[in-house]
C-alpha positions as CSV (number, residue, x, y, z in Angstrom):
1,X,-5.8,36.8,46.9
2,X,-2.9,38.0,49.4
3,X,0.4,36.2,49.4
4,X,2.6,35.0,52.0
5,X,5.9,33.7,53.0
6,X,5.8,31.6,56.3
7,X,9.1,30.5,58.1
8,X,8.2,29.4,61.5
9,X,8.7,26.1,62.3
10,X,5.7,23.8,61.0
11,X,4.6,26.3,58.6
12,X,4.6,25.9,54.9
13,X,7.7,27.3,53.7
14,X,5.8,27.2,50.5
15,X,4.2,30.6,49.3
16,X,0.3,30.1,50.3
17,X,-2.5,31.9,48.8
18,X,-5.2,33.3,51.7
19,X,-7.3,30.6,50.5
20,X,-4.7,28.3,52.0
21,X,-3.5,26.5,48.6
22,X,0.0,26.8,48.0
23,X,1.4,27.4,44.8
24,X,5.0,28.3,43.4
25,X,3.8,29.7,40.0
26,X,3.3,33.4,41.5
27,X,7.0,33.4,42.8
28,X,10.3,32.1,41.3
29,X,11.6,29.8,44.0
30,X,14.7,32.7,44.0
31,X,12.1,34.6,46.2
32,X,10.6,31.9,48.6
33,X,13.4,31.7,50.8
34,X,16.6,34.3,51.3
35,X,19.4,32.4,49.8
36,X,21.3,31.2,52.9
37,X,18.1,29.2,53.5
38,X,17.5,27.9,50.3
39,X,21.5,26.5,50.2
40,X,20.4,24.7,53.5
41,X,17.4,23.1,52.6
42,X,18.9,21.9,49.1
43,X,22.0,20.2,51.2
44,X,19.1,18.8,53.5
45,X,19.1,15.1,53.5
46,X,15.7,15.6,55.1
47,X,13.3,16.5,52.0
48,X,14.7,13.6,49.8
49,X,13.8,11.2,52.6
50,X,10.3,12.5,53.3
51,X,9.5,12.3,50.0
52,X,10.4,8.7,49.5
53,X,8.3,7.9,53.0
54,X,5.3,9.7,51.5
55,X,5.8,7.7,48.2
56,X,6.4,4.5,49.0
57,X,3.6,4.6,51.7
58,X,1.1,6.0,49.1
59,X,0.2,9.1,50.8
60,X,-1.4,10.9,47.9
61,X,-3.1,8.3,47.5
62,X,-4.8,8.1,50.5
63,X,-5.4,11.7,50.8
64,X,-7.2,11.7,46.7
65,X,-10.4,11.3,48.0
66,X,-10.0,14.4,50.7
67,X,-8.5,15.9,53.8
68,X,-7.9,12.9,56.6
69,X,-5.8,13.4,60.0
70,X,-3.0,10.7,60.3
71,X,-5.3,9.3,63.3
72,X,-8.0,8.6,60.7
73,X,-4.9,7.2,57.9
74,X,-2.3,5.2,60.5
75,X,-4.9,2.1,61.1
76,X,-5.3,1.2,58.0
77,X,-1.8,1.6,56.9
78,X,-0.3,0.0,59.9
79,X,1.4,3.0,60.7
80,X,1.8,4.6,64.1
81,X,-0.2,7.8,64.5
82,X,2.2,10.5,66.1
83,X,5.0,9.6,63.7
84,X,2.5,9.9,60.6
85,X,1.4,13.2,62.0
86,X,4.7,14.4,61.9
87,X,5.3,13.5,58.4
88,X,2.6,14.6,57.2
89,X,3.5,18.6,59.1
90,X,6.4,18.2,57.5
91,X,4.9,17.6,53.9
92,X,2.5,20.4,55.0
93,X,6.0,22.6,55.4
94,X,7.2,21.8,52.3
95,X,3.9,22.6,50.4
96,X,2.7,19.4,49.5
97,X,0.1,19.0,52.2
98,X,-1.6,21.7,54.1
99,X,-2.9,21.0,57.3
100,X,-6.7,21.9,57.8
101,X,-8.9,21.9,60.7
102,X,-9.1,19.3,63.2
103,X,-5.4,18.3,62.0
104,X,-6.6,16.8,58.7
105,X,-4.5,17.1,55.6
106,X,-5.3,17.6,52.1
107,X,-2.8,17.6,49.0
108,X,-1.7,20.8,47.5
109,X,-1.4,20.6,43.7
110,X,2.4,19.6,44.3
111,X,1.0,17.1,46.4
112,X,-1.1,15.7,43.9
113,X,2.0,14.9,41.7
114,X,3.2,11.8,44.3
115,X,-0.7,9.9,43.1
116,X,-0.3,7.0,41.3
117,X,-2.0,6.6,37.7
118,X,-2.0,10.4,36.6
119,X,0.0,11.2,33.7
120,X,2.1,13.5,35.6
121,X,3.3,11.6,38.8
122,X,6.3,12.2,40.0
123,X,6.0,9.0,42.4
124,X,7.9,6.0,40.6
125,X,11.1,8.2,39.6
126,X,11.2,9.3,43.4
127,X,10.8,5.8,44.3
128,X,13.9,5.3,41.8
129,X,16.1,8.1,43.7
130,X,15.0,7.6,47.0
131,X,16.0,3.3,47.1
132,X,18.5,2.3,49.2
133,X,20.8,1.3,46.2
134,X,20.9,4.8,44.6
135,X,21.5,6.2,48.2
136,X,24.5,3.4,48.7
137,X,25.9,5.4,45.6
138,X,25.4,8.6,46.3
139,X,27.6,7.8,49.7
140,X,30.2,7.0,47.5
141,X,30.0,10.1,45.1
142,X,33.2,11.3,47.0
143,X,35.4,8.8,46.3
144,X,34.6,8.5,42.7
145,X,35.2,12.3,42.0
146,X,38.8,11.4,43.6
147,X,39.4,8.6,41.7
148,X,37.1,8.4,38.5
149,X,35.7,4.8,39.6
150,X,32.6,3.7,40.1
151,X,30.7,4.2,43.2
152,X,29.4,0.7,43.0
């Protein structure tokens, strides 16, 4: 197994095994990304986002039963095509998908952590973080380290 580090755009920014799973056991995430990088995906407002659109729409889900291409997905889930398609590249990017032939997507084990019913889903906490009323209170985080109030 060979290891790499891909940072083009669309590409897994995720280490990926030649076998094409990704996994961040073989590198501390200190090594994935030089550190300038890392400080601008953490202040993104980008991953936090995609990974409340993939949970509340049940992504994993969908994809439990194997690789699908957001054509095959957006019909059933009332979803427009293109737009799913570039959601799910972006999940690919951040290692929880990876993009297969034909533009199919299968989960990565980090993926598989946004199913419902496993012991280990991390899918109803980042329904929790991702809401709309926990984001109206993060907006106001500012204002209550200035004046120890609530946010809300």
């Amino acid at each position: 197994m060979t290891h790499q580090t891909q940072l083009r755009a669309g590409e897994p920014l995720a280490p990926m095994i030649s076998d094409g799973s990704y996994t961040a056991r073989h590198q501390p995430p200190s090594q994935l990304l030089p550190h300038h990088l890392q400080l601008i995906q953490m202040g993104s407002l980008l991953v936090p986002r995609v990974l409340y659109a993939a949970a509340k729409l049940g992504l994993a889900d969908q994809l439990g039963a194997g690789p699908k291409s957001a054509a095959e997905l957006a019909g059933p889930m009332k979803l427009h095509a293109l737009s799913l398609h570039r959601l799910m590249r972006t999940l690919a990017s951040l290692g929880i998908l990876t993009e297969r032939e034909e533009q199919r997507f299968d989960l990565t084990p980090l993926g598989a952590a946004l199913k419902t019913g496993t012991s280990n889903s991390a899918r109803s906490t980042l329904l929790t973080l991702g809401s709309p009323w926990i984001q109206r209170a993060w907006d106001h985080f500012h204002y209550s380290l200035e004046t120890a109030r609530q946010a809300l």
